[in-house]
Each structure stands twice: as C-alpha cells, then as structure tokens.
VODREN-531103 format. One line per 10 residues: number of its first residue (from 1); for each residue x, y, z of N, C-alpha, C. Coordinates in pm, whole numbers. Each point is the difference from the previous one (the first is absolute). Example, Ala and Ser with C-alpha at 12.3 -4.5 7.8 and 13.67 -1.06 7.14 Angstrom:
BEGIN
1) 1319/-569/780/-89/119/0/90/120/0 | -35/105/-72/82/119/6/-77/109/73
END
This chain:
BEGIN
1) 7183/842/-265/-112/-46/-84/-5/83/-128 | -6/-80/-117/-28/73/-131/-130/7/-40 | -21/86/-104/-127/15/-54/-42/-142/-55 | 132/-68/-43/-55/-136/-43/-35/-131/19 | 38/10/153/-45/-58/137/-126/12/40 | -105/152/-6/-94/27/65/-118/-59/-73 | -132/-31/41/-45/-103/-47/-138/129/-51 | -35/-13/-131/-114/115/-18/-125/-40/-23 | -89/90/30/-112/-88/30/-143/114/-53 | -88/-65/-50/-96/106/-4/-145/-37/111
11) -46/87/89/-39/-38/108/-126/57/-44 | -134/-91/12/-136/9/-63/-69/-10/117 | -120/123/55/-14/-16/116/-141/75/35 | -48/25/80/-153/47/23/21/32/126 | 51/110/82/36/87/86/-126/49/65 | -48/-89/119/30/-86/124/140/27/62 | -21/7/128/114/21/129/132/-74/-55 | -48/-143/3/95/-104/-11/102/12/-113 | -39/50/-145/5/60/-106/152/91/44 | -111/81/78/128/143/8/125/-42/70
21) -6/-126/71/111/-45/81/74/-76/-82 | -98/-45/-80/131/-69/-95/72/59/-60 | -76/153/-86/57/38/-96/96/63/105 | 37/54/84/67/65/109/132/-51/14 | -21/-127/6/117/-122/38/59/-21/-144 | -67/15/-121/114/-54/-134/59/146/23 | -58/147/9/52/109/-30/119/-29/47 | 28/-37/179/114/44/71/76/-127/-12 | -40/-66/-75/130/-92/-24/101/-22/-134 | 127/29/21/63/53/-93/0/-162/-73
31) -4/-108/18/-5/-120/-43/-87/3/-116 | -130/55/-30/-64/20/-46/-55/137/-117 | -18/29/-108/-52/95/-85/-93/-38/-68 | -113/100/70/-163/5/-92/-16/63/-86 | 4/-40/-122/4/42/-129/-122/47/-52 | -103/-30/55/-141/36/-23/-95/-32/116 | -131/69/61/-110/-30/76/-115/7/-65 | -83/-134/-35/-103/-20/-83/-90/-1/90 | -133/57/25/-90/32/79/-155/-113/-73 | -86/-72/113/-64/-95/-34/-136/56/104
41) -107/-53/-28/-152/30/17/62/-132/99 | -64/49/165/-4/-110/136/-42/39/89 | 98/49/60/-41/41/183/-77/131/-20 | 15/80/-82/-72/93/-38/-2/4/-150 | -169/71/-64/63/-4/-165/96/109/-55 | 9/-45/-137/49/127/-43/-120/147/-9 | 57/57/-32/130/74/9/92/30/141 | -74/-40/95/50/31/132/139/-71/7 | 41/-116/-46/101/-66/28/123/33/-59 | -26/72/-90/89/76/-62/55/112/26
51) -123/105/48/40/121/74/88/-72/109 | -37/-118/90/69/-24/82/143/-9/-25 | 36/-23/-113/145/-82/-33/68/131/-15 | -69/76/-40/46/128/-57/66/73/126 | -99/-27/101/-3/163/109/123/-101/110 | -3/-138/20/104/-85/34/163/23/-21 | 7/2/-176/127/41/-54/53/100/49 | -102/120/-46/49/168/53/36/5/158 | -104/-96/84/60/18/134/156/-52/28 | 77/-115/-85/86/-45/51/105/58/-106
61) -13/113/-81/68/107/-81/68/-88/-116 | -122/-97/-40/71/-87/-139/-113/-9/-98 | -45/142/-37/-87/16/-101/65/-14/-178 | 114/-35/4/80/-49/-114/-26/-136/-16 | -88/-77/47/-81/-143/4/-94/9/-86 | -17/-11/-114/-124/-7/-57/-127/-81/47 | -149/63/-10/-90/-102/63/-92/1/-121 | -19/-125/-17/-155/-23/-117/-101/-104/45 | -133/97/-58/-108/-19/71/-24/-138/-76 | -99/-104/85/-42/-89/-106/-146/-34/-3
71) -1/-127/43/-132/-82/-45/-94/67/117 | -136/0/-32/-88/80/58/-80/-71/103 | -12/-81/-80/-49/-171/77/23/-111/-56 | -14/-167/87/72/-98/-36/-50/-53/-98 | 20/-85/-125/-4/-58/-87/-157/-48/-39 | -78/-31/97/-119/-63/-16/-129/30/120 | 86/9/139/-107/84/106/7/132/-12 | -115/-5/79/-1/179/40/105/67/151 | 20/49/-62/102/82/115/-50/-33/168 | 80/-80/85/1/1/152/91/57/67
81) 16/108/73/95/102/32/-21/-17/166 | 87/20/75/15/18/150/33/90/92 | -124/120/-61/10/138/136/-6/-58/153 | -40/-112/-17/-69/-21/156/157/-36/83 | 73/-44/-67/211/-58/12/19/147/42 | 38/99/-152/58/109/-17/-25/123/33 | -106/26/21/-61/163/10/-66/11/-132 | -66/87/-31/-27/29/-134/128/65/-78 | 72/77/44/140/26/-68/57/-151/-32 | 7/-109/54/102/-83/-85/117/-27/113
91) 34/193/51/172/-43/71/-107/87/157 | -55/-8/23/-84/111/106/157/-86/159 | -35/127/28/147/5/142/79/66/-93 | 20/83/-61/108/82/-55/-85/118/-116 | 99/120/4/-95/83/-123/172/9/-74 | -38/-44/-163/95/11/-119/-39/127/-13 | 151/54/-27/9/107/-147/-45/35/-114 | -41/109/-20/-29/4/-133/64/-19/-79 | 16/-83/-110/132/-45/-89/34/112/-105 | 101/46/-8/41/59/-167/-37/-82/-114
101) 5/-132/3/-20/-39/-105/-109/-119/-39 | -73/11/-125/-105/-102/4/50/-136/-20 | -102/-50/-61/55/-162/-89/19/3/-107 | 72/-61/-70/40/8/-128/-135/-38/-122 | -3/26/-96/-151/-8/-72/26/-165/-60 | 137/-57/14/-58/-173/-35/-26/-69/130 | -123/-87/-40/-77/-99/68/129/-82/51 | -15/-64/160/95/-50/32/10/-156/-82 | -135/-66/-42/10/-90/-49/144/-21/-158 | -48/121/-46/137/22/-88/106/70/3
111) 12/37/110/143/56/47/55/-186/76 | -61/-108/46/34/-76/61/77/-87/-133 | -90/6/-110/60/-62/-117/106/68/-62 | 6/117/6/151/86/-102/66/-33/68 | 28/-15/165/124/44/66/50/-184/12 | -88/-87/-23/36/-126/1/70/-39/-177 | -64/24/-91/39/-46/-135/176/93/-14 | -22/127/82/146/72/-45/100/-38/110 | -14/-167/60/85/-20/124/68/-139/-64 | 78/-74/72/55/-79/-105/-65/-177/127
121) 86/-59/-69/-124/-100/38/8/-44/131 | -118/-42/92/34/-35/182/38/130/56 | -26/119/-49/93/134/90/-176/87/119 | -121/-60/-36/-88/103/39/-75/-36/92 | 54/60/117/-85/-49/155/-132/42/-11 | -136/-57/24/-118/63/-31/-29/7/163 | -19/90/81/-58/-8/148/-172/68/-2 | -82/-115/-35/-165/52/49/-11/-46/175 | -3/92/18/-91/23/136/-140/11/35 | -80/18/-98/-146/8/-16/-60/-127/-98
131) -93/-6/-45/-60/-57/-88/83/-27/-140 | -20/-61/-22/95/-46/-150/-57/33/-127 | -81/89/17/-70/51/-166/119/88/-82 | 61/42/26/133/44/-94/33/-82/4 | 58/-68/41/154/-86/-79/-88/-120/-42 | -134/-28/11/-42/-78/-68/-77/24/-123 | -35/128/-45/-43/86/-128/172/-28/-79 | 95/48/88/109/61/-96/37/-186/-96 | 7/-97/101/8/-161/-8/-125/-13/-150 | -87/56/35/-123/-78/-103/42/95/-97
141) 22/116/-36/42/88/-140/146/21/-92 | 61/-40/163/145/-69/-93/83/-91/64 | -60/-149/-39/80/-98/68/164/-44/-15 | 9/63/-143/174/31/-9/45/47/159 | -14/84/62/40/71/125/42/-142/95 | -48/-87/-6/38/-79/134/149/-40/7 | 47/-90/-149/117/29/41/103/94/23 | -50/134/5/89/101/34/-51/13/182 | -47/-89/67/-52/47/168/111/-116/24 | 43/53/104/143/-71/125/-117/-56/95
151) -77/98/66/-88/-102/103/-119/145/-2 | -121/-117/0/-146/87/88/24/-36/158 | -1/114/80/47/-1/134/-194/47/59 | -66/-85/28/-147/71/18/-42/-21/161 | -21/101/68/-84/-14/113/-150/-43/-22 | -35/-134/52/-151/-10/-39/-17/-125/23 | -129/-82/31/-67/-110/2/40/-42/184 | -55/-107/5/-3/-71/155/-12/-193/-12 | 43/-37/-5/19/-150/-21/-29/-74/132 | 44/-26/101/-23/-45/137/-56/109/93
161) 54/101/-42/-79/107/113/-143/59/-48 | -65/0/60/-133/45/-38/-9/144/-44 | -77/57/-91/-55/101/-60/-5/94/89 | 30/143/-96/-62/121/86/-75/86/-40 | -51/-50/-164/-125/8/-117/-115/-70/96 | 39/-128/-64/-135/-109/38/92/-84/118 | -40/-141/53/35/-70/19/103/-63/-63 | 21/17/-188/87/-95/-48/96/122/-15 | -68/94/-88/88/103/-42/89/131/68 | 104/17/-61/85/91/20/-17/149/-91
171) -54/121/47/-50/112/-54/41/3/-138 | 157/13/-19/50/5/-157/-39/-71/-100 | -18/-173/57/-32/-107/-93/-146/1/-13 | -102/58/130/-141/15/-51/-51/82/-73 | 104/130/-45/-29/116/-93/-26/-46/-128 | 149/-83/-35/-21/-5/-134/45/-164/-15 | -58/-81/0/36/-153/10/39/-12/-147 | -62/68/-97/-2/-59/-124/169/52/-33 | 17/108/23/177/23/-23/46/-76/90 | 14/-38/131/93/-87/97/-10/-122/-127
181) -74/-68/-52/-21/-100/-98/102/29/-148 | -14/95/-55/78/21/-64/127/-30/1 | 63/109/153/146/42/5/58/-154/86 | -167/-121/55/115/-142/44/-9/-53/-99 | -44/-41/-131/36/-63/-117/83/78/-111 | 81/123/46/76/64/-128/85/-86/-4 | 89/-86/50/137/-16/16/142/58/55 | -60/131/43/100/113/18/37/-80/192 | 137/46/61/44/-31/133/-116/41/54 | -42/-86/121/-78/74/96/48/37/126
191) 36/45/70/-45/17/159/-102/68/75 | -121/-90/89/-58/47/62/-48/73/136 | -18/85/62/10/10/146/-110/10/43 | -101/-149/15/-140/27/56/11/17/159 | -114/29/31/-58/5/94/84/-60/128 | 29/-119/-61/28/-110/106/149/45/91 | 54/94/-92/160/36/57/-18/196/20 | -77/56/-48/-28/110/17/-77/30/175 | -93/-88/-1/-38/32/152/118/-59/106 | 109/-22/-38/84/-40/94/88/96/-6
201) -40/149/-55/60/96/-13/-36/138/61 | -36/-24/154/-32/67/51/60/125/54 | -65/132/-12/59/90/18/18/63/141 | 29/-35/116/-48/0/146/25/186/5 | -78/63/81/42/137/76/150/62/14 | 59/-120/22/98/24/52/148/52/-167 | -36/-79/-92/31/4/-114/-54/143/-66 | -126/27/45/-35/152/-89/91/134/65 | -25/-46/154/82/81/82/173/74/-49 | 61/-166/-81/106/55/43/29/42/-125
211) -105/-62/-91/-3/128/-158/-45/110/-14 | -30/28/110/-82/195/66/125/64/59 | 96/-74/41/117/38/59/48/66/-67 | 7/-50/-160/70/97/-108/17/135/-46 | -157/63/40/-39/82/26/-5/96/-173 | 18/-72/-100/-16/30/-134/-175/2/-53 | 27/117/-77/-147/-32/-78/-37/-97/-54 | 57/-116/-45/-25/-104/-56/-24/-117/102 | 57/-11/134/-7/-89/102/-48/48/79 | -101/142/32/-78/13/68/-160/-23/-126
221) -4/1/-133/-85/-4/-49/-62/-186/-15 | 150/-32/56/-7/-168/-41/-83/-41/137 | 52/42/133/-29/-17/125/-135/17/-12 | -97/109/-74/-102/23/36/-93/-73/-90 | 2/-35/-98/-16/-90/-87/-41/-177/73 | 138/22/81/29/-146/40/-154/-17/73 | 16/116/135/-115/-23/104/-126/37/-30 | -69/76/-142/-99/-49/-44/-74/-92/0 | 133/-111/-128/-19/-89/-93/-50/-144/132 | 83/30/156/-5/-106/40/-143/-40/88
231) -85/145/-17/-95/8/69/-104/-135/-37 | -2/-21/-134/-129/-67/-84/103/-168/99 | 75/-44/-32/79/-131/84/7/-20/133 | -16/115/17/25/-2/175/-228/-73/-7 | -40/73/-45/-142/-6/43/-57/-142/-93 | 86/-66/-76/-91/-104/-99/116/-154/94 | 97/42/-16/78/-113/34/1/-5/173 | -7/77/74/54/52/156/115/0/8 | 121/28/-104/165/-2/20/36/116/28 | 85/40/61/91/122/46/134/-11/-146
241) -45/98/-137/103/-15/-69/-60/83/-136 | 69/-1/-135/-70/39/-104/109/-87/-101 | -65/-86/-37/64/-98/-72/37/74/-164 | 148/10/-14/22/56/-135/10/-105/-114 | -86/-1/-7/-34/-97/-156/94/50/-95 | -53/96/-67/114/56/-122/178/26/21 | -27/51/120/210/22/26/73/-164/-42 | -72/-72/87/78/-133/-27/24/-33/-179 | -63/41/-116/71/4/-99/107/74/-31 | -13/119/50/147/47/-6/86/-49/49
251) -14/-9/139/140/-101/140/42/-99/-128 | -101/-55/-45/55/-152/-53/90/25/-113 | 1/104/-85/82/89/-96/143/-2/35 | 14/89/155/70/53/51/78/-154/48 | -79/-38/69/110/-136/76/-56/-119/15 | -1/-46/-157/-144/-151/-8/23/-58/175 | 146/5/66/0/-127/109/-84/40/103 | -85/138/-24/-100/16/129/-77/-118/4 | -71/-70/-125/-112/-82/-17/48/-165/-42 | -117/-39/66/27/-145/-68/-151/-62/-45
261) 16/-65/-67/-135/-43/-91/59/-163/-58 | -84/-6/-104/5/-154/-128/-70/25/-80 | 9/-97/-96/-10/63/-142/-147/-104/-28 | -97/60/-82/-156/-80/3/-25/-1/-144 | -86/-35/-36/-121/-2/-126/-111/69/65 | -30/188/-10/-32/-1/24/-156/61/-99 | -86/8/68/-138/17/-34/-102/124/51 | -86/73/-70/-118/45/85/-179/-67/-40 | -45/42/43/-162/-38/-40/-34/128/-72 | -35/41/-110/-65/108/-76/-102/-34/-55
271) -64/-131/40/-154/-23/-97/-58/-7/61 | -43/-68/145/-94/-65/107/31/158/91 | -141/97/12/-16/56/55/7/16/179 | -50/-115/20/21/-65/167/135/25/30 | 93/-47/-58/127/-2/56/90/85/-136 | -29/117/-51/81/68/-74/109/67/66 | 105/-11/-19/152/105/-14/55/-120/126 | -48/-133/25/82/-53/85/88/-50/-81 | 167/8/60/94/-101/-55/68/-147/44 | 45/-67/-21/16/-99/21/149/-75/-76
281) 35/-94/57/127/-96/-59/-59/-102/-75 | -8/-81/-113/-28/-65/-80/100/-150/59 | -41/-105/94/77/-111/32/49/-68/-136 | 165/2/-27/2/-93/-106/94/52/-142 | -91/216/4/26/7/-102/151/99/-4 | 11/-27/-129/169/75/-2/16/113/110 | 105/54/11/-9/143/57/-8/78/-93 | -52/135/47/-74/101/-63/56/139/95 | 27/3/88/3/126/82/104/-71/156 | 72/107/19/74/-29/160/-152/114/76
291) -11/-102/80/-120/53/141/102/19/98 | -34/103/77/94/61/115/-77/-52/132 | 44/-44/136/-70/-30/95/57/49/112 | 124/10/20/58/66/115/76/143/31 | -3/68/91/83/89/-34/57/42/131 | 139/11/-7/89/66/103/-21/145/54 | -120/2/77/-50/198/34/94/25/53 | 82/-3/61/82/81/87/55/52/-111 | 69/-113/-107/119/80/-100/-121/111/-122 | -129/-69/-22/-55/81/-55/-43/163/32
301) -10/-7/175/-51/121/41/82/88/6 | 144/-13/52/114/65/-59/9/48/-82 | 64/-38/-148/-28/18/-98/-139/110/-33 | -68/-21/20/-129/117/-13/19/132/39 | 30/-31/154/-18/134/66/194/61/-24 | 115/-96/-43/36/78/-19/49/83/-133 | -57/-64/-137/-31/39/-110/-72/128/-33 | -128/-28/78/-92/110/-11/25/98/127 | 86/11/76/45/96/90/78/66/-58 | 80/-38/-91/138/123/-35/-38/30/-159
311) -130/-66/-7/-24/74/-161/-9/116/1
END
C-alpha cells in the first residue's frame, strides 16, 4: 500500500466513548491517514471535547495529529449535551493522559476550509461523528470548498428506526438540525450511517473481552470505555451490547463491503419544533445521500478489536 492509495480524512468529533473508538480504529489502520481532528460542542460541550481529543491522541502516542477546537454550540439552538450517555467526562470508563500538546489557535471551522481549498478537487474525506455545526459553518463561509470534498461520511439521523433523542430523532441530527440541513442540500457526496444500521452494531461482552485480551493501554482503555458506554443501552433498550455508532464510519472507510444501504433524497425537519432533528427520505426526489442499513458484525467486530488491539 502507498501513501497514494491511503484514503485521508479529517475526523470532526465530540469525544463520547463511541468517538474514542472510532478515532482508535482510523489510528490503527494503515488504510487510512488523519490529517486533522476537529473537535465539535455534543455529547459533552466544549471545551471538554477537545481536551478529550487531546488526552485520546497522547494515549495512543499520535500527538503529531493536530486537534482544533470549534463551534461552541449549534447554529441556532442552545446547546443539548449527553452526560446522562457519557459520564460527565465525555469518555468516563477510562482516565486520558495529560497531553504535551494543546490545540492549535485556528478555529476548526477554518482549518476545515484551508486544508480543503489547498487539496485538489474530490480528494477531502470529511468524517463528522457528532453534530454537523463545523462542516456546516465551514459549507456556509466558503462554499467554493465543496467541490474539493470526495464524500461527507456522517454518523447521524434514524429514518425507520426510531429515535434515541425523541421519538423521531437521532442525538446528532437533534443537536443541530439546522446544519444536518445545510450539509443535505450542499451538493457535496453523502454517506450516512443512521441509527437504523448502527444499532445493528452491537458490541456483545464477548467482543470487549477479546479486545481486553490485548492487554495494551489503548485496548484496555477502549474495553473500559466500551462497558461504561453500554450501561445507559443495556438499561433504555434491555439489549446485552454497546452499539458503536461512530466506528462504523471508519469500518466503512476501511472496507465500504462491510455495509449495504441505497441511495435517497434525503431530508430533516429544522422548523416544526414537535418533530425537530427527525430525518427522513423524500419519495420521488433525486438522490442526495447513500443511507447505510445493514451491516456484516462479525466482519465489523473483527476489524475493531483487531485494529484497536495492536495499536
């Protein structure tokens, strides 16, 4: 594999458990180089999400990652954050490092735009895992940037599967509906990984187990992380598992044939308060985004535990 093979990506994220597993899984896969970690107001606000990204890096000894802080809150609501998911830390089941190094002093919103305008055209994987208020600030201040994005790869929304916000909504898309709105009418590639293929991504005991096997600081910090994170699911859903929402954008990086999906027109609600941050398929209208619905766990859980085992 060459450098010009590997697919680069800047990974925008709000660190939450799920978060750290993703970022875990692009680290140890040589398929992949993260060129930047843009930090977003979600599962916890800032500044916490950032320290998170920070004390994350240093644990897995790739503090040569630059991280920039961003948006504080989403576009038009007030900040909804999820200690009651995470711990109040964000990554609680693990204690990070103190990092050597901070964040860089540009806003990730414009570090998302330099590193796109100085790329050449279709070359810039955007991976949000959280709420879409960066890459939908960077979209509204410089729309030149889109044709320089290859694909938005976003964990977020719930279409057939029901909410774990509200009833309609999916946490990411109820944060900030007004950017999910943005970044589905830019034009830029979409792929989505709601809800509907993420809870079929269950993390059973038996899977944390044999990533504890590793016996590394990074796969015992992931392990503990894992059985936190799965406490709040085990007690809302009654499943035996901790469904990794965010990893599955990476997997799909790594080996699109884990997933299978179809391609929609798709939509959210950002005006009608009743049903805000739900998304939906538009019957009829062009495609707009590939929606993901299935996923091969066996080949995904592999892949995880043994990525993030020999990191």
């Amino acid at each position: 594999m060459t450098e010009t093979t590997k697919r680069s990506l800047i990974l925008d994220t709000d660190p939450g458990q799920d978060d750290a597993i993703a970022l875990f899984l692009a680290l140890g896969s040589p398929e992949l180089i993260v060129e930047a970690v843009t930090t977003v107001a979600g599962n916890v606000p800032q500044p916490l999400v950032t320290e998170n990204a920070l004390g994350l890096l240093a644990l897995a000894d790739r503090e040569d990652i630059p991280v920039y802080r961003g948006c504080e809150r989403p576009m038009l609501r007030d900040l909804a954050t999820a200690e009651h998911v995470h711990g109040p830390s964000g990554v609680d089941g693990a204690i990070l490092p103190q990092p050597s190094r901070g964040a860089e002093p540009e806003h990730a919103v414009d570090a998302i735009i330099d590193r796109c305008l100085a790329s050449g055209d279709a070359t810039v994987t955007l991976c949000p895992i959280g709420p879409l208020t960066n890459i939908a600030m960077a979209i509204v201040k410089e729309p030149s940037i889109v044709p320089k994005i290859r694909e938005i790869v976003w964990m977020g929304g719930a279409f057939k599967e029901t909410g774990n916000t509200t009833t309609l909504a999916e946490f990411n898309a109820f944060v900030d509906p007004h950017a999910a709105h943005v970044v589905f009418t830019a034009g830029a590639p979409l792929t989505i990984f709601p809800l509907d293929v993420t809870h079929k991504a269950l993390m059973a005991p038996v899977h944390v187990e044999g990533l504890e096997a590793f016996g590394s600081p990074v796969a015992d910090a992931a392990a503990g992380m894992i059985r936190f994170y799965e406490k709040h699911d085990v007690d809302k859903y009654d499943i035996v598992g901790a469904p990794l929402h965010d990893p599955c954008v990476i997997a799909y990086l790594i080996d699109p044939s884990i997933f299978r999906g179809h391609t929609a027109h798709v939509a959210i609600d950002h005006n009608n308060e009743g049903s805000i941050g739900n998304t939906y398929e538009v019957e009829g209208g062009a495609p707009t985004a590939t929606v993901m619905t299935e996923v091969d766990a066996d080949r995904f859980f592999s892949l995880v535990i043994e990525r993030i085992g020999t990191l």
